[in-house]
DSSP file (Angstrom, degrees, kcal/mol; ACC not computed):
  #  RESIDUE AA STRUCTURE BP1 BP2  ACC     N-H-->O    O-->H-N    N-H-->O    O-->H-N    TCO  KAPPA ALPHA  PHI   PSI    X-CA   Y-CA   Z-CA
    1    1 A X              0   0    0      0, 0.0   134,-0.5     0, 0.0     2,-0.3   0.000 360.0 360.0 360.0 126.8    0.0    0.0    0.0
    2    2 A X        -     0   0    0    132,-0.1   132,-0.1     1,-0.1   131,-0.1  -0.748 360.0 -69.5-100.4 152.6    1.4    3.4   -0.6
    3    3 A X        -     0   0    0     -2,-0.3   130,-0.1     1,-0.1    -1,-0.1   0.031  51.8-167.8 -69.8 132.2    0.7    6.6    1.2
    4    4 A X        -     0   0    0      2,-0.3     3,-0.1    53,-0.3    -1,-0.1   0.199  38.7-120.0 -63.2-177.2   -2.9    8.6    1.0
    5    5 A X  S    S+     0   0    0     52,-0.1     2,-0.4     2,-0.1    52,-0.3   0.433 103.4  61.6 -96.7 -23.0   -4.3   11.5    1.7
    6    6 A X  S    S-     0   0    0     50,-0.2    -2,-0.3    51,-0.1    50,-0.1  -0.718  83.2-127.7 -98.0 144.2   -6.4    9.6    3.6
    7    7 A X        -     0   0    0     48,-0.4     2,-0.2    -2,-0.4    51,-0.1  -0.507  41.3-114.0 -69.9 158.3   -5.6    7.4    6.6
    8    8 A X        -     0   0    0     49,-0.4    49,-0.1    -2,-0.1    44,-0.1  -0.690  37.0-104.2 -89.2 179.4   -7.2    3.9    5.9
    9    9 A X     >  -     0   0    0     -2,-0.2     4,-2.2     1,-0.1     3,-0.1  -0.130  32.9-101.4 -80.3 170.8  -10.0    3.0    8.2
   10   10 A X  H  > S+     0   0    0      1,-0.2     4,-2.5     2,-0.2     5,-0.2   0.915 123.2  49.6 -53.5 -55.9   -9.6    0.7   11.0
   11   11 A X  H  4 S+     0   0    0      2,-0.2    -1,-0.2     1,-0.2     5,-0.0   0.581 110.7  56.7 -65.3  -8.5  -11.0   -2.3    9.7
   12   12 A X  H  > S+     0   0    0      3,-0.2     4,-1.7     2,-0.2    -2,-0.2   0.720 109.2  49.3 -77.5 -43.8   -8.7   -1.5    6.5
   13   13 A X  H  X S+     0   0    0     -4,-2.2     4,-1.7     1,-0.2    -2,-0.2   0.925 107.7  47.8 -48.9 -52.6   -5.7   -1.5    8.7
   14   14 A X  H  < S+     0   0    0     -4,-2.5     4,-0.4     1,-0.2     5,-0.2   0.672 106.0  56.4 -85.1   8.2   -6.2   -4.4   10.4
   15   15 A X  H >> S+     0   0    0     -5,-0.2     4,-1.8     1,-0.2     3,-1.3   0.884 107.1  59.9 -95.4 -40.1   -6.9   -6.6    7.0
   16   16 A X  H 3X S+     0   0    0     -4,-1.7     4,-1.8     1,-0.3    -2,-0.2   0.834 110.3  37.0 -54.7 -26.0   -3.4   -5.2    6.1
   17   17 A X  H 3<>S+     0   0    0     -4,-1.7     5,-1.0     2,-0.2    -1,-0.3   0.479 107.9  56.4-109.7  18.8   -2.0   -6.7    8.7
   18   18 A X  H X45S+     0   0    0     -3,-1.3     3,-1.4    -4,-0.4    -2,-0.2   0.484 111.4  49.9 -95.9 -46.0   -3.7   -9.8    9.0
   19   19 A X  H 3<5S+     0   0    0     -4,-1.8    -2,-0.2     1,-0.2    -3,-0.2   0.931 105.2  59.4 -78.0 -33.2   -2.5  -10.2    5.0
   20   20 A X  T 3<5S-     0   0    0     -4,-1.8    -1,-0.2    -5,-0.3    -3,-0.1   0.463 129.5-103.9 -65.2   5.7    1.4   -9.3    6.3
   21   21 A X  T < 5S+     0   0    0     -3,-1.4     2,-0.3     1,-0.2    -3,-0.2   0.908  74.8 145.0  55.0  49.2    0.9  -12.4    8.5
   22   22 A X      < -     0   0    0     -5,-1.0     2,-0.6    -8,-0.1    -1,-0.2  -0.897  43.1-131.4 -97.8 151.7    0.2  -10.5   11.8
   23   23 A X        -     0   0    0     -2,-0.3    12,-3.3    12,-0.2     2,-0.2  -0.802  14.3-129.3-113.0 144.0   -2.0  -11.6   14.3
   24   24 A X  E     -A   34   0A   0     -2,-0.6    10,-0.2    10,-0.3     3,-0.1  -0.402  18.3-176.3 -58.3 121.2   -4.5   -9.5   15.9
   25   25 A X  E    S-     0   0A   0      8,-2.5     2,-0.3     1,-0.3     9,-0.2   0.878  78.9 -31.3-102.7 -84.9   -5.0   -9.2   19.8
   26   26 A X  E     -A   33   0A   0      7,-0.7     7,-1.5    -3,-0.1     2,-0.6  -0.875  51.2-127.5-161.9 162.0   -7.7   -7.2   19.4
   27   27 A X  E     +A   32   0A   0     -2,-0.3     2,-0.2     5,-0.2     5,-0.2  -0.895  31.7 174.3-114.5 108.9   -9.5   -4.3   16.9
   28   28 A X        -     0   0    0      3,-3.8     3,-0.5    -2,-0.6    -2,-0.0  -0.767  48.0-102.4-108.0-173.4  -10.6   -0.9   19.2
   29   29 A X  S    S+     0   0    0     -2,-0.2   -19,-0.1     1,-0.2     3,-0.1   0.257 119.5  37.5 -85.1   5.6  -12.1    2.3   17.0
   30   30 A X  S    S+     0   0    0      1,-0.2    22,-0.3   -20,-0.1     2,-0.3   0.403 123.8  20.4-115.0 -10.8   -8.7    4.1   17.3
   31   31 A X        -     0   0    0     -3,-0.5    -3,-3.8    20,-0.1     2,-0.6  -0.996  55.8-138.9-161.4 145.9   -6.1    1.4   17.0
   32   32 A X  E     -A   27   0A   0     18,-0.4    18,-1.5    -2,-0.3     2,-0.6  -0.899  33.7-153.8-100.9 111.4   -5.6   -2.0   15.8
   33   33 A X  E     -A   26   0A   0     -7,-1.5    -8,-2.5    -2,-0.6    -7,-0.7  -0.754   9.9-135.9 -96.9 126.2   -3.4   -3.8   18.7
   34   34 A X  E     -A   24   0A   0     -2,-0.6    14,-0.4   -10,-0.2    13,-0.3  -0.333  12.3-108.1 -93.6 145.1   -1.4   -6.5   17.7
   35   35 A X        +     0   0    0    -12,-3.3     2,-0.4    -2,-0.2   -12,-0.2  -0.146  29.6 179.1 -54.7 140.8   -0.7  -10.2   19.4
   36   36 A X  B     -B   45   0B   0      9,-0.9     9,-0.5    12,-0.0     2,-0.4  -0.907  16.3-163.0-126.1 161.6    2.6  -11.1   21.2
   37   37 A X        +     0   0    0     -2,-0.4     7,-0.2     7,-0.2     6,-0.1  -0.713  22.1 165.0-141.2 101.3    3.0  -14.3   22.6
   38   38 A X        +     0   0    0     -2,-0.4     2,-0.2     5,-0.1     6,-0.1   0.385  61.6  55.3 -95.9   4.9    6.2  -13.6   24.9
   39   39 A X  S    S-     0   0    0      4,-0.3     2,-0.3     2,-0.3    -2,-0.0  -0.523 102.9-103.4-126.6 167.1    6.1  -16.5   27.2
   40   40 A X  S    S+     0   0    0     -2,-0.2     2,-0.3     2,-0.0    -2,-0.1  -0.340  94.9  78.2 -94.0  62.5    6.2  -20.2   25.4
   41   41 A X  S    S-     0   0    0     -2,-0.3    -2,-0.3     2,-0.2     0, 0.0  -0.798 103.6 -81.0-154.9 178.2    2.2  -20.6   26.2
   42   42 A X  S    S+     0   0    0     -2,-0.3     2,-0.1     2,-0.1    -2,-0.0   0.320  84.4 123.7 -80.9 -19.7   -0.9  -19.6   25.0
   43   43 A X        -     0   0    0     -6,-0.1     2,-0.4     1,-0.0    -4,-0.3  -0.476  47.0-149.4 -53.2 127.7   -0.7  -16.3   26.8
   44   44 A X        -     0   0    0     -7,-0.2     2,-0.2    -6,-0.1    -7,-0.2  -0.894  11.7-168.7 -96.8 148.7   -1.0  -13.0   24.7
   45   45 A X  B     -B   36   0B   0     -9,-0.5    -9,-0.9    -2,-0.4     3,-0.0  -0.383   9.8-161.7 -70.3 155.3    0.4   -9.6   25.0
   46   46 A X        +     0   0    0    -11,-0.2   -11,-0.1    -2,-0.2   -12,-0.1  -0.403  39.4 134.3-157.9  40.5   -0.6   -6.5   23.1
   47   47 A X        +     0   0    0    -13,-0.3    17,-2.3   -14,-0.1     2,-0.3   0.494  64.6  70.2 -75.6   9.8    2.5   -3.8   23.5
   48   48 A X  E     +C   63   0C   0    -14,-0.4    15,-0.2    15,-0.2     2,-0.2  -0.881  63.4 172.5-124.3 158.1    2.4   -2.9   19.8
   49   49 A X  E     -C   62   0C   0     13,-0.8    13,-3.0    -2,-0.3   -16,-0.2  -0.688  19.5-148.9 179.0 129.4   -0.5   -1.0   18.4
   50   50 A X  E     +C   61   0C   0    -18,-1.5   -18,-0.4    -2,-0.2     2,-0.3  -0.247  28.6 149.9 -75.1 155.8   -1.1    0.4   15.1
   51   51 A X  E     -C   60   0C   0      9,-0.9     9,-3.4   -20,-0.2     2,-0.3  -0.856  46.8 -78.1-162.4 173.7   -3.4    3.9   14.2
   52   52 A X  E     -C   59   0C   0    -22,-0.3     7,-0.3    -2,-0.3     6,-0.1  -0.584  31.9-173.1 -49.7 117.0   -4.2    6.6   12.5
   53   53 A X        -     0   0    0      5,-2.7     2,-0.4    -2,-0.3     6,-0.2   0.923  62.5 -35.8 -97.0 -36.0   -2.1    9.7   13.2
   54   54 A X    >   -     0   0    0      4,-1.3     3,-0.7     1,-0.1    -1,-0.2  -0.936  68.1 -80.6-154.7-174.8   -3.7   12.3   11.4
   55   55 A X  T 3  S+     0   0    0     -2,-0.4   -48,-0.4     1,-0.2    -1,-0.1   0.755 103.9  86.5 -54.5 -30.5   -5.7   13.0    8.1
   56   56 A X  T 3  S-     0   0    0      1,-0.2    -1,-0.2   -50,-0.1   -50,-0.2   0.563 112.8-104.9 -66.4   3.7   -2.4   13.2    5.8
   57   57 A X  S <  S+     0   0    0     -3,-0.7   -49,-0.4     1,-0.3   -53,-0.3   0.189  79.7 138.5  98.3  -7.2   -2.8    9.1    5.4
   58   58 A X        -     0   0    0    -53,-0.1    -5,-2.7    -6,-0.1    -4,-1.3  -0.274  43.1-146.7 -92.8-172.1    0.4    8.7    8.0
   59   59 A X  E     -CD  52 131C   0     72,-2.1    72,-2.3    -7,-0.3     2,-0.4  -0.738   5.5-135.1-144.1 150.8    0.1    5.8   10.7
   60   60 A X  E     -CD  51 130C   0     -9,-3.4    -9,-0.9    70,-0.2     2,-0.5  -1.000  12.1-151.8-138.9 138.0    1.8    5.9   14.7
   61   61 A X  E     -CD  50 129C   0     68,-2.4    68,-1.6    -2,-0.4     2,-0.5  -0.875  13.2-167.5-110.4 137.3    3.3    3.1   15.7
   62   62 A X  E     -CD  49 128C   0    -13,-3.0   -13,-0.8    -2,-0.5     2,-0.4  -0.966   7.4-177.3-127.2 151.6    3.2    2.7   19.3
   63   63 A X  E     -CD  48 127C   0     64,-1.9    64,-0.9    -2,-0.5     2,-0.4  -0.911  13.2-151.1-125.4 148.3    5.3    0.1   21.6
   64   64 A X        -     0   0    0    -17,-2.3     2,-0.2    -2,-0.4    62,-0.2  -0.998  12.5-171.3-125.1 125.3    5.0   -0.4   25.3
   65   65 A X        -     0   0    0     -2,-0.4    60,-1.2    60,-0.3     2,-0.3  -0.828  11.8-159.6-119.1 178.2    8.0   -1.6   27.3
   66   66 A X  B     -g  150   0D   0     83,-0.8    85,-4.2    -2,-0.2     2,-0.3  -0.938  23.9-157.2-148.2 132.8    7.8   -2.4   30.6
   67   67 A X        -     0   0    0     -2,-0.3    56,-1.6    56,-0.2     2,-0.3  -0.904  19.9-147.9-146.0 168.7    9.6   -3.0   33.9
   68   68 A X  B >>  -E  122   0C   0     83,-0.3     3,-1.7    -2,-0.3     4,-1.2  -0.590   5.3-148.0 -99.4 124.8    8.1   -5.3   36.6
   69   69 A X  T 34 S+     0   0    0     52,-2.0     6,-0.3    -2,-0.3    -1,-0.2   0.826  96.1  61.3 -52.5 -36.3    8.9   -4.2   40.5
   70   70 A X  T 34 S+     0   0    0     51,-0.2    -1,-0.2     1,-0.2    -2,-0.1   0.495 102.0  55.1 -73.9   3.5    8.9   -8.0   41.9
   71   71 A X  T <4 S+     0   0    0     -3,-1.7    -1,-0.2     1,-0.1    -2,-0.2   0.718 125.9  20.1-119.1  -3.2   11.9   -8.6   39.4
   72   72 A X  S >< S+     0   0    0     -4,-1.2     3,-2.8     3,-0.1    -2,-0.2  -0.088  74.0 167.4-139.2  64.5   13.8   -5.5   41.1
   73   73 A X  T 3  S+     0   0    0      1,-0.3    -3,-0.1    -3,-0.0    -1,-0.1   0.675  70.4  49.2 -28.7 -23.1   12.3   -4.9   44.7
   74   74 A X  T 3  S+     0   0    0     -5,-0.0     2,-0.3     2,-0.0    -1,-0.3   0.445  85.8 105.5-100.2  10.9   15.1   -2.4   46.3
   75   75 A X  S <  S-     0   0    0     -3,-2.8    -3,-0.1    -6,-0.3     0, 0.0  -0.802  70.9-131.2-116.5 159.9   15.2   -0.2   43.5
   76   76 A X     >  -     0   0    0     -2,-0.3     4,-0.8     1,-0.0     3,-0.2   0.177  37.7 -94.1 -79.9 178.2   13.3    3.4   43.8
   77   77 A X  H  > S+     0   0    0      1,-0.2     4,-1.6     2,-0.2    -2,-0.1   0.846 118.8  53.7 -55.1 -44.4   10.9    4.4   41.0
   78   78 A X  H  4 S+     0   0    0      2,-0.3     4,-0.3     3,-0.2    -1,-0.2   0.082 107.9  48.4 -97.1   5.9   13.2    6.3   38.9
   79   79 A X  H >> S+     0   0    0     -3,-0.2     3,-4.6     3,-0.1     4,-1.1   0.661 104.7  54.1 -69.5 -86.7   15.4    3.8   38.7
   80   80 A X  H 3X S+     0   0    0     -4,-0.8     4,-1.5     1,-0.3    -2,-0.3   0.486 120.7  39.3  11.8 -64.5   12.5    1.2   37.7
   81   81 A X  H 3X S+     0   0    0     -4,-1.6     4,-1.3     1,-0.2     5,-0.4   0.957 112.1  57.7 -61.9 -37.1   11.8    4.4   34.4
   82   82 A X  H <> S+     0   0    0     -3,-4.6     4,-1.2    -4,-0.3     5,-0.4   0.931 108.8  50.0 -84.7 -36.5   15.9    4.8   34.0
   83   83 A X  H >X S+     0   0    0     -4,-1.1     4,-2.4     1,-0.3     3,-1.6   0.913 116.1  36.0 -57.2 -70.0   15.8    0.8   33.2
   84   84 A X  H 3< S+     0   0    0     -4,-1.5    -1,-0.3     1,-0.3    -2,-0.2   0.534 112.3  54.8 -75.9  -9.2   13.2    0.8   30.7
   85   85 A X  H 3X S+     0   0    0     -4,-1.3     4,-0.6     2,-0.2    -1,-0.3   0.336 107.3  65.5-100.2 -19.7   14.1    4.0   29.1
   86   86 A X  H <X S+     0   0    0     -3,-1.6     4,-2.8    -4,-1.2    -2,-0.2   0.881 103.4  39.0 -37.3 -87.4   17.3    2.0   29.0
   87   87 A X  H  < S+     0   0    0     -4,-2.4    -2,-0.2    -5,-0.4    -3,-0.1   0.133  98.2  66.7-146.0  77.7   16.4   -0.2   27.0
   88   88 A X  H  >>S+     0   0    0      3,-0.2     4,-3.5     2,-0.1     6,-0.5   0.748 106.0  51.5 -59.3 -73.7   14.5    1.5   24.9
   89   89 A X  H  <5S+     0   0    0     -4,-0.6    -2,-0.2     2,-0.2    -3,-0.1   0.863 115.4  47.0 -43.8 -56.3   18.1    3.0   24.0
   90   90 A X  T  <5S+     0   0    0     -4,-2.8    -1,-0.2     1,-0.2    -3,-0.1   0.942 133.9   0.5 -80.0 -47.0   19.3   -0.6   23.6
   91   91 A X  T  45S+     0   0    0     -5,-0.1    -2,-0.2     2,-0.1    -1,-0.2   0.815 130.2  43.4-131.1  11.9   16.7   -2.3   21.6
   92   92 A X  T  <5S+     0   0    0     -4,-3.5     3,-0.4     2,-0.1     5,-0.2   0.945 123.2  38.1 -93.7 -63.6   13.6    0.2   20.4
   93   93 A X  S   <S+     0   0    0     -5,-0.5     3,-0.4     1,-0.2    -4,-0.2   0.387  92.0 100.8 -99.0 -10.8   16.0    3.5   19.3
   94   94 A X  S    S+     0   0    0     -6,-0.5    -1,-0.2     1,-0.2    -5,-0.1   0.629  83.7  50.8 -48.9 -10.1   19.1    0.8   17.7
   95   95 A X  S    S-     0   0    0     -3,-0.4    -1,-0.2     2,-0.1    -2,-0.1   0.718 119.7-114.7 -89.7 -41.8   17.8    1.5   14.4
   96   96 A X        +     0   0    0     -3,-0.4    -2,-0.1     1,-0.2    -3,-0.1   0.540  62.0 150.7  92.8  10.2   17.9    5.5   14.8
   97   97 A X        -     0   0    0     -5,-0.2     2,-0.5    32,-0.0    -1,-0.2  -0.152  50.1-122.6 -45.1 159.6   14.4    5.8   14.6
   98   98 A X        +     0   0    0     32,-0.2     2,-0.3    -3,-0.1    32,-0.2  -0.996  40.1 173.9-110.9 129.8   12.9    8.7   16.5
   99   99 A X        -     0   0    0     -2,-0.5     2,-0.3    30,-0.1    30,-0.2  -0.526  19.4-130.1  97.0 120.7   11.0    7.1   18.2
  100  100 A X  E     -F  128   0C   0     28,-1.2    28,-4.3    -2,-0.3     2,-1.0  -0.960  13.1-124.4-140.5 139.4    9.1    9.2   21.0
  101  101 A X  E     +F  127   0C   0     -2,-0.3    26,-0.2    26,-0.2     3,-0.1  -0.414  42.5 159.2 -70.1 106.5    8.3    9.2   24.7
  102  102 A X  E     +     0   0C   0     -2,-1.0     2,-0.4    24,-0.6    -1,-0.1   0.897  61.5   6.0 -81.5 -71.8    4.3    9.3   24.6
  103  103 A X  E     -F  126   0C   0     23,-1.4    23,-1.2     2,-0.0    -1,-0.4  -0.922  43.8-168.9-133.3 153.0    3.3    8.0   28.1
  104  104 A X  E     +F  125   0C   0     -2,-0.4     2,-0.3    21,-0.2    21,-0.2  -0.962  30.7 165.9-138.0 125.9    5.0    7.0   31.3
  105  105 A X  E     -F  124   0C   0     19,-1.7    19,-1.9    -2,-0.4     2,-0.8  -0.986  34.4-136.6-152.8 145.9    2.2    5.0   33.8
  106  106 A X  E     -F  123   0C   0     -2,-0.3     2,-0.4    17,-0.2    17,-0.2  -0.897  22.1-163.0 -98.1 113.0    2.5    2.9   36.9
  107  107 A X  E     -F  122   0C   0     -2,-0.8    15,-1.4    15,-0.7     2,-0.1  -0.915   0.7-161.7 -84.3  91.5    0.2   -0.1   36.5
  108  108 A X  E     -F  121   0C   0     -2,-0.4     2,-0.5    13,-0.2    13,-0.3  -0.482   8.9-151.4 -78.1 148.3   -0.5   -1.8   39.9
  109  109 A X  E     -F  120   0C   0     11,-2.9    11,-1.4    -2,-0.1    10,-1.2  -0.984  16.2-144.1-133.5 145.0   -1.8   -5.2   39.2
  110  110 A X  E     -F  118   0C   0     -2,-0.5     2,-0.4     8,-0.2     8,-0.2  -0.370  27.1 -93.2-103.3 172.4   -4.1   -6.3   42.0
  111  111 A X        -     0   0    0      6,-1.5     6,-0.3     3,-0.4    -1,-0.1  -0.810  35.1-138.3 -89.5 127.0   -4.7   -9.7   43.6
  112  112 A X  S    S+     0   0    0     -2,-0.4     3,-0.2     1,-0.2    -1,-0.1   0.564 103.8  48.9 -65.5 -26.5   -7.8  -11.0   41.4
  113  113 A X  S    S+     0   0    0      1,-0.5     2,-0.4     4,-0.1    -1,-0.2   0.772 122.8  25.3 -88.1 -35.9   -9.2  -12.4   44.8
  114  114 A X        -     0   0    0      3,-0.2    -1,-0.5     1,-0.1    -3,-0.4  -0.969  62.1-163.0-159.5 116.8   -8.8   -9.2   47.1
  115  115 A X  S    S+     0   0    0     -2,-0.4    -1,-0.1     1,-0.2    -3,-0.1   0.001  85.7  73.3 -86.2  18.1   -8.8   -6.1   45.0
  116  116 A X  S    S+     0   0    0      1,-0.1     2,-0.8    -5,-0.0    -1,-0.2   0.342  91.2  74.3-112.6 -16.8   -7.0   -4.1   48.6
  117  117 A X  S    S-     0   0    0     -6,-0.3    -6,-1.5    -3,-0.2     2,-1.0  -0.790  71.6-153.4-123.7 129.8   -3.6   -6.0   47.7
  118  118 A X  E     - F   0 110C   0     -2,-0.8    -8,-0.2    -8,-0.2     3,-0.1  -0.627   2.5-167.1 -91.5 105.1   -1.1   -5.2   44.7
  119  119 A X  E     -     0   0C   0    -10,-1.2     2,-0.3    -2,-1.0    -9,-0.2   0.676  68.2 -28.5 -76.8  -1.1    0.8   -8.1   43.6
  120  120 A X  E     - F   0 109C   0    -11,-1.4   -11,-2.9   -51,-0.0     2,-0.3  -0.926  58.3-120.8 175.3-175.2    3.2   -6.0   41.7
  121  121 A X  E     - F   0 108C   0    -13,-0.3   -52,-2.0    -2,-0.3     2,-0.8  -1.000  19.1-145.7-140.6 124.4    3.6   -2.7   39.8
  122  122 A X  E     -EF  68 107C   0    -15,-1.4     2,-1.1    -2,-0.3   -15,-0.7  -0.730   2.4-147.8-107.6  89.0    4.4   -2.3   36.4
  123  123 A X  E     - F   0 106C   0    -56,-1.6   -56,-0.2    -2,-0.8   -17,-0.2  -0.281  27.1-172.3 -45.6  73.2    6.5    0.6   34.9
  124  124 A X  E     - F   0 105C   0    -19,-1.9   -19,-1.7    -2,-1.1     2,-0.3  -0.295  18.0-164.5 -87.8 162.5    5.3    1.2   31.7
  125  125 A X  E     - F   0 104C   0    -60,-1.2     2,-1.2   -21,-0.2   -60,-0.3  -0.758   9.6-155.0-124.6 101.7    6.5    3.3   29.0
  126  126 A X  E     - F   0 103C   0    -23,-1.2   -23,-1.4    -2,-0.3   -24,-0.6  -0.323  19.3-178.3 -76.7  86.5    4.4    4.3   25.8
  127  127 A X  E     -DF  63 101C   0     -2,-1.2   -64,-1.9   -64,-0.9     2,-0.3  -0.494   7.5-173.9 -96.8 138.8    7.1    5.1   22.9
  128  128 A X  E     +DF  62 100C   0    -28,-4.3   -28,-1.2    -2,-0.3     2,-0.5  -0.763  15.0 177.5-104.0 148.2    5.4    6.3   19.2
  129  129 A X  E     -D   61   0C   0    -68,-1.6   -68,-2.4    -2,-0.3     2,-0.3  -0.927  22.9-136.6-150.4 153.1    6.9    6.9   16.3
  130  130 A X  E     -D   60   0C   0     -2,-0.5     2,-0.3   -32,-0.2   -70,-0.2  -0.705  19.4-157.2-103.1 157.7    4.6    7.9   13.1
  131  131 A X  E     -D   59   0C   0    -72,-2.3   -72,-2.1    -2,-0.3   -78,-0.2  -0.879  30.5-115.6-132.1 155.7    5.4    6.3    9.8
  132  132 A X  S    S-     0   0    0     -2,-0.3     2,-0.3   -74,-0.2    -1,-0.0   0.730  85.7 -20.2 -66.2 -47.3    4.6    7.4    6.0
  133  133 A X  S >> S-     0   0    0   -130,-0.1     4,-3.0   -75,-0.1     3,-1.5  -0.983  72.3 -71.9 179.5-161.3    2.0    4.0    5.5
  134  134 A X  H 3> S+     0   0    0      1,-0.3     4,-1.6    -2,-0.3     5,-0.1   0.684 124.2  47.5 -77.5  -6.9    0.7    1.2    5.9
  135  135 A X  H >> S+     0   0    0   -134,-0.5     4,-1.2     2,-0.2     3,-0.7   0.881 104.3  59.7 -78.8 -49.0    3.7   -0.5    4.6
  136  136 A X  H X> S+     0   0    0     -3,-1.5     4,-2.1     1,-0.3     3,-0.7   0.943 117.5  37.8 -68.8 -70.5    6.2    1.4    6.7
  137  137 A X  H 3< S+     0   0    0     -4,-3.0     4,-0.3     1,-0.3    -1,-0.3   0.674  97.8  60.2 -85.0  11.3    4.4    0.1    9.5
  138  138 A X  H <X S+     0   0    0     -4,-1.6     4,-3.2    -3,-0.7    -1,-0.3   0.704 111.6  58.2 -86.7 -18.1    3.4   -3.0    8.9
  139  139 A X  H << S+     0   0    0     -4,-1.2     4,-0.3    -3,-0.7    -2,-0.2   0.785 111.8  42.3 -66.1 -34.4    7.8   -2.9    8.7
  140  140 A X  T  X S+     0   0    0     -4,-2.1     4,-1.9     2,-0.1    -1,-0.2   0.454 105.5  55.8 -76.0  -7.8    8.0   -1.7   11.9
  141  141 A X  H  > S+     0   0    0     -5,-0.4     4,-3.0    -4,-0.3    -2,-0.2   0.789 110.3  53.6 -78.5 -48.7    5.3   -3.8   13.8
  142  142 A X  H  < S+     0   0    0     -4,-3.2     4,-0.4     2,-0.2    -2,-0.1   0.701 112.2  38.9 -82.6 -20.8    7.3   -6.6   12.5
  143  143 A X  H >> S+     0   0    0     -4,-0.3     4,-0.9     2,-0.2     3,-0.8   0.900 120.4  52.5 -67.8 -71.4   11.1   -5.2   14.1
  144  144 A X  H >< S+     0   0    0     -4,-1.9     3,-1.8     1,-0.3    -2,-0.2   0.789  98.1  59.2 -29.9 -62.4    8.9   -4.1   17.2
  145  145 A X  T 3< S+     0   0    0     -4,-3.0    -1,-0.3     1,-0.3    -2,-0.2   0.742 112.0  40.6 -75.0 -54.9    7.4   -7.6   17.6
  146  146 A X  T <4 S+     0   0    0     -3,-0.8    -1,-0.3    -4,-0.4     2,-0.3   0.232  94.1  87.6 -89.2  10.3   11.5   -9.3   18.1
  147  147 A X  S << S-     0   0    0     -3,-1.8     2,-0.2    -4,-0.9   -56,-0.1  -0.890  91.2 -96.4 -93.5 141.6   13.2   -6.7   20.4
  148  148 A X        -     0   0    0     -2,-0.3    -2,-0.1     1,-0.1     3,-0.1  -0.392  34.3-174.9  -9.4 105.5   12.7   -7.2   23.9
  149  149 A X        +     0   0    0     -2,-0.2   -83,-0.8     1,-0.1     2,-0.3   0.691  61.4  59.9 -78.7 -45.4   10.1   -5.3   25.8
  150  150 A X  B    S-g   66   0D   0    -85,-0.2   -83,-0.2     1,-0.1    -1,-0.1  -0.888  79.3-113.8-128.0 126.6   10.7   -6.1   29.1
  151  151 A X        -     0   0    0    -85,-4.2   -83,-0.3    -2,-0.3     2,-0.3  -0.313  25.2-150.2 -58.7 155.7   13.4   -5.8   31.4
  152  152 A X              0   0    0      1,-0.1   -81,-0.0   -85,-0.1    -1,-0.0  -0.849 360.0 360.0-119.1 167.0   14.9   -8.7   32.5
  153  153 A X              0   0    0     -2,-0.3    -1,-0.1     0, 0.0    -2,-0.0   0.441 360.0 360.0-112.2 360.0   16.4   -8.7   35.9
């Protein structure tokens, strides 16, 4: 596909990247977010996520990396961002894409039996970078999807 004037619709996105052989986590009305399966199981992920960026036709690719408090307890908050912002540096920005800091959010994730206790905290970072079309990103969904995400401890 080459670039529009138009963005394509959603459902036009995600049949392009269902035809690049990506698989689909799920379709909302602003973004198509794409499947990971980072563990060897049946589990899915969704840290990549396609949209529309604006009317000229171009596309934001967005990536979420991530680190998890229980896999470095002593360390302060701002270490816990200086890690993932890390490596970002190491494997999201290795290209010399620009690649941009969107959102920084602390996710608590609660005990599914007693919503009063947090079984860990997750330090996410939401980095964008917008691309030309749907081709440019289906080229960058497909680098995103084998870098690292997650810190490892």
């Amino acid at each position: 596909m080459t670039a529009s004037s138009q963005p394509p619709s959603i459902q036009e996105l995600k049949r392009a990247l269902v035809q690049a052989g990506l698989e689909v986590y799920r379709t909302r009305p602003d973004a198509v977010h794409l499947a990971e399966r980072p563990r060897d199981n049946q589990i899915l992920d969704a840290g990549i996520s396609v949209r529309p960026a604006a009317n000229d036709g171009t596309l934001e690719v967005r990536v979420v990396l991530r680190a998890q408090r229980s896999d470095f307890p002593n360390d302060s908050k701002e270490k816990a961002w200086d890690r993932v912002r890390a490596t970002a540096r190491t494997e999201l920005f290795a290209t010399g894409l620009a690649y941009g800091e969107h959102e920084a959010r602390e996710l608590p994730m609660l005990d599914p039996g007693d919503k009063t206790k947090t079984l860990d905290v997750w330090y996410e970072i939401v980095f964008t970078i917008v691309v030309a079309d749907v081709d440019a990103a289906i080229a960058e969904v497909k680098r995103a999807l084998i870098i690292d995400k997650y810190v490892k401890a």
